[in-house]
N, C-alpha and C positions, 0 to 999 in steps of 0.2 A: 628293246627294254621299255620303252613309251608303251609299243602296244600292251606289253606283259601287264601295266599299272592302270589300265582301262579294261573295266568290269567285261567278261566276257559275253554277254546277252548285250550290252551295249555296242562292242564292237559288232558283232553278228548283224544286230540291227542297223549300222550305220552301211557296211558293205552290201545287207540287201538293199539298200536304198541309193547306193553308187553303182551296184548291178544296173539297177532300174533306172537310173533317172540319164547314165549314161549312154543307155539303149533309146530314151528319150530325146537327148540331146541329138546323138547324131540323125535321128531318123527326121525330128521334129524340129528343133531349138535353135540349133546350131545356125543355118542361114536365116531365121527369122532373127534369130540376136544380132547379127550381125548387120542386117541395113537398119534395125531402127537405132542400134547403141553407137553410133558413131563417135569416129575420137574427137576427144574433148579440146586437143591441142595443135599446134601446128608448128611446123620446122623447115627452114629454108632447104628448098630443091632445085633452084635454080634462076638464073636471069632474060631477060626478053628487052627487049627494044619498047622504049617507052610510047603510048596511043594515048592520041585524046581520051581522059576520063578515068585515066588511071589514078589510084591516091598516090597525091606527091611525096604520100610520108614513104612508099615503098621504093624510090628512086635509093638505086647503088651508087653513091656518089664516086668513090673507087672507080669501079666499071665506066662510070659514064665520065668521068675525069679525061680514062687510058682512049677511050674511044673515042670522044669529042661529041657523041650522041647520047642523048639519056636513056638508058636503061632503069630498068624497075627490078624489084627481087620478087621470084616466085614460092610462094611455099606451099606445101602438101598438110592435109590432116595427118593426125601422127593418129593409128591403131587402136594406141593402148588405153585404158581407161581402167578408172576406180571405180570397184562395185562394192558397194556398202550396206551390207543388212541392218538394222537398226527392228530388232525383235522385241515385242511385247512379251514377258515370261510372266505377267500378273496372276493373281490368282483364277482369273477368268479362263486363261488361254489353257490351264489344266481341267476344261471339262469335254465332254464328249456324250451323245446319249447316240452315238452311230459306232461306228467300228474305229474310230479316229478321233482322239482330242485334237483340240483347236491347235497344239503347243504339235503333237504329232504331223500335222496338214503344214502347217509352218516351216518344220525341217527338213520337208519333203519338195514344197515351194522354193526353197534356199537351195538346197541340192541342186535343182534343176536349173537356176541362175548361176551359182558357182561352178558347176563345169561348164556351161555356156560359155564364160568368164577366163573358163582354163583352157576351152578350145581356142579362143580368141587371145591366149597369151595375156588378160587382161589382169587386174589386183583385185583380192578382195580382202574387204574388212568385216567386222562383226561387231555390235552393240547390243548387249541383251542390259532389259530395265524393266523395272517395275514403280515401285514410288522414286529408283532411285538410280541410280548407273550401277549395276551391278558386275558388270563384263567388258570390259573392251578388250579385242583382236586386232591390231594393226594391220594394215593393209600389206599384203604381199604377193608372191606370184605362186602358180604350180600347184599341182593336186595333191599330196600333202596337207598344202596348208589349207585346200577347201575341205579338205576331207576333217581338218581340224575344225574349222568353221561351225560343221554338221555337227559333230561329237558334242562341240559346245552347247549347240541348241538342243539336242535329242536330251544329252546326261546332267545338263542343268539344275541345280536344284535352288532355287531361289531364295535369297533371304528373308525376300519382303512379300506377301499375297499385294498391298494395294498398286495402283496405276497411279502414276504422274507422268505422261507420256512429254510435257512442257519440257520437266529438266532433262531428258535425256537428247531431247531436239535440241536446246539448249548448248548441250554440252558438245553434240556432235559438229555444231554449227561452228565452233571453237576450236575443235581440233581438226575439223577436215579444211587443208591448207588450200588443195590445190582442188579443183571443181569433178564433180564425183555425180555417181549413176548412185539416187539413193532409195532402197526398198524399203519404206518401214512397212511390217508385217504386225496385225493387233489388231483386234476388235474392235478397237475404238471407243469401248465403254469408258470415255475418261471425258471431262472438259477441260478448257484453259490452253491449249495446247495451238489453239486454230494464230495465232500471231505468229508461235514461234515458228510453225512447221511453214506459213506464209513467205520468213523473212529467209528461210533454208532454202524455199522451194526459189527463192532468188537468185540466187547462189548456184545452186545445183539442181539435176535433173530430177526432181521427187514423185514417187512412185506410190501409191497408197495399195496394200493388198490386205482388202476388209474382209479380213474370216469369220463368220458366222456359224451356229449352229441350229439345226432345224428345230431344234425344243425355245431355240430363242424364237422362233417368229409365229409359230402354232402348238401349242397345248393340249393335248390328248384328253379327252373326258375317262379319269381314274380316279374318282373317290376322292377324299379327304387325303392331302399330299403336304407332307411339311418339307420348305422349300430352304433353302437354305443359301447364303452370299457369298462365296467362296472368298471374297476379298475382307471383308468386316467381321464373318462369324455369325451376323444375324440372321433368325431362323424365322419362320413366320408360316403357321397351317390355314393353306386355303382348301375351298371344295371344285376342286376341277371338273365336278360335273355339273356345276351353274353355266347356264350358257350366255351367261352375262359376262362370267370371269373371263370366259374365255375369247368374247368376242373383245372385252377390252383388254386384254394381254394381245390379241394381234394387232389390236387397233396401235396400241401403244409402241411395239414392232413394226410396223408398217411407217411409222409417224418417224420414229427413231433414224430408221432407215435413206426416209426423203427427204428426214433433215441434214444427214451425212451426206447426202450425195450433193444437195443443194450448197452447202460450206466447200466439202472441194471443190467445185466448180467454181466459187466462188472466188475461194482464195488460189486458182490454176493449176492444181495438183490433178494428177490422173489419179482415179481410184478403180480397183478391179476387185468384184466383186468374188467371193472364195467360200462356197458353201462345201462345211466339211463333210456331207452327206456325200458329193458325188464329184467328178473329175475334176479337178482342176487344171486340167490338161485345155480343156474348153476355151474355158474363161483368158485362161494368158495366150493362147495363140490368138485368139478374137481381138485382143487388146495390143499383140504383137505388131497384124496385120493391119488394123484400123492405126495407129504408130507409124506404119511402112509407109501407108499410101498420104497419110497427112505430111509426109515428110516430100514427100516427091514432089 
């Protein structure tokens, strides 16, 4: 009955993209997710005889009561983990001048993490926003509910075009209790947001996957071109065959760019760069691996 109330070209689209990104997972994903997302928690497995240098706060006093010897409690990392997309739907992430919107590349990126997520028995959540919280998905287990995930983000129709990327950090930082694997997915074309994503990325593991589009960093010489803001409305005709426009539209891309990178780094957030022109298949295994061996 569910699927019957979901538009059929939606559906269609969602299961070629679980085809695909589950053929990705297992061939690609699946052991690379698995040594860098380790679980976030720990749960007693057992006792040992206590050694210089051990912390005293782990002594079984029980155990070491019956025995006359101090023993220590041992515990394991526990598996499981919260994986939480936190999706930009702004007016921006609905453009494309390639064969994919930015909003498209996104749901395609999220696929590829939530079955990661589903192989490892892990939970995922969902927050899609714009100037505002427009969606939350609670965190849960099982493909189903990633596949719900996906739908969300692909069938989405947003109330608001502008970005306030602040309150949705904000809000997430409030409701995620327990400490969580977190991907926000977005352009980044927004300010004000660098405190609060700082004070999350304390908290929790935060993940930045900055999507870009190739007309955002180079401009084509075509004539007189009325451009237009997807988020405001405002329209403005330049001459794209100045070679002054165009050398300052990349400069100003360029600049854009080194100052995003320079902020995450600043404030400890991994960023992965995500051009919608070509794989991003690339860019997350690059970032998986370079993950793996920082961890080792």
């Amino acid at each position: 009955l569910f699927n019957e109330m979901i538009p059929a070209a939606l559906l269609k689209k969602v299961r070629r993209i679980e085809i695909r990104t589950t053929r990705l997972v297992n061939d690609l994903f699946g052991g690379e997710y698995e040594s860098v997302f380790k679980g976030q928690g720990i749960e007693f497995a057992d006792v040992r005889e206590y050694v210089p240098g051990d912390d005293i706060r782990t002594i079984d006093w029980n155990v070491t009561a019956r025995s006359a010897h101090p023993f220590v409690k041992k515990f394991v990392e526990t598996r499981e983990l919260t994986v939480f997309f936190l999706v930009d739907m702004s007016g921006s992430q609905y453009f494309g001048s390639t064969e994919k919107l930015k909003s498209e590349v996104a749901a395609e990126i999220a696929a590829i993490l939530a079955f990661s997520a589903v192989k490892n028995n892990d939970k995922t959540g969902l927050l899609i926003c714009t100037d505002r919280v427009e969606k939350f998905v609670p965190v849960k287990k099982g493909r189903n509910h990633a596949l719900r995930v996906i739908r969300e983000i692909l069938g989405y129709q947003p109330q608001s075009r502008g970005t306030r990327l602040e309150t949705a950090i904000q809000y997430l930082h409030n409701v995620l209790t327990r400490s969580a694997v977190v991907f926000v997915i977005s352009d980044f074309i927004d300010q004000g947001y660098e405190k609060a994503l700082k004070i999350l990325g304390q908290k929790h593991d935060v993940i930045a996957l900055h999507l870009s589009d190739p007309l955002e960093r180079v401009f084509p010489s075509c004539g007189l071109v009325e451009l237009a803001d997807r988020e405001t409305g405002e329209t403005v005709l330049v001459d794209t065959s100045s070679k002054k426009f165009r050398e300052r539209y990349s400069r100003t891309a360029a600049d854009r760019e080194a100052t995003l990178e320079r902020l995450f780094k600043r404030i400890r957030i991994d960023m992965v760069n995500i051009p919608s022109d070509a794989s991003y298949i690339e860019p997350l295994i690059k970032f998986f691996k370079s993950r793996g061996r920082k961890r080792r």
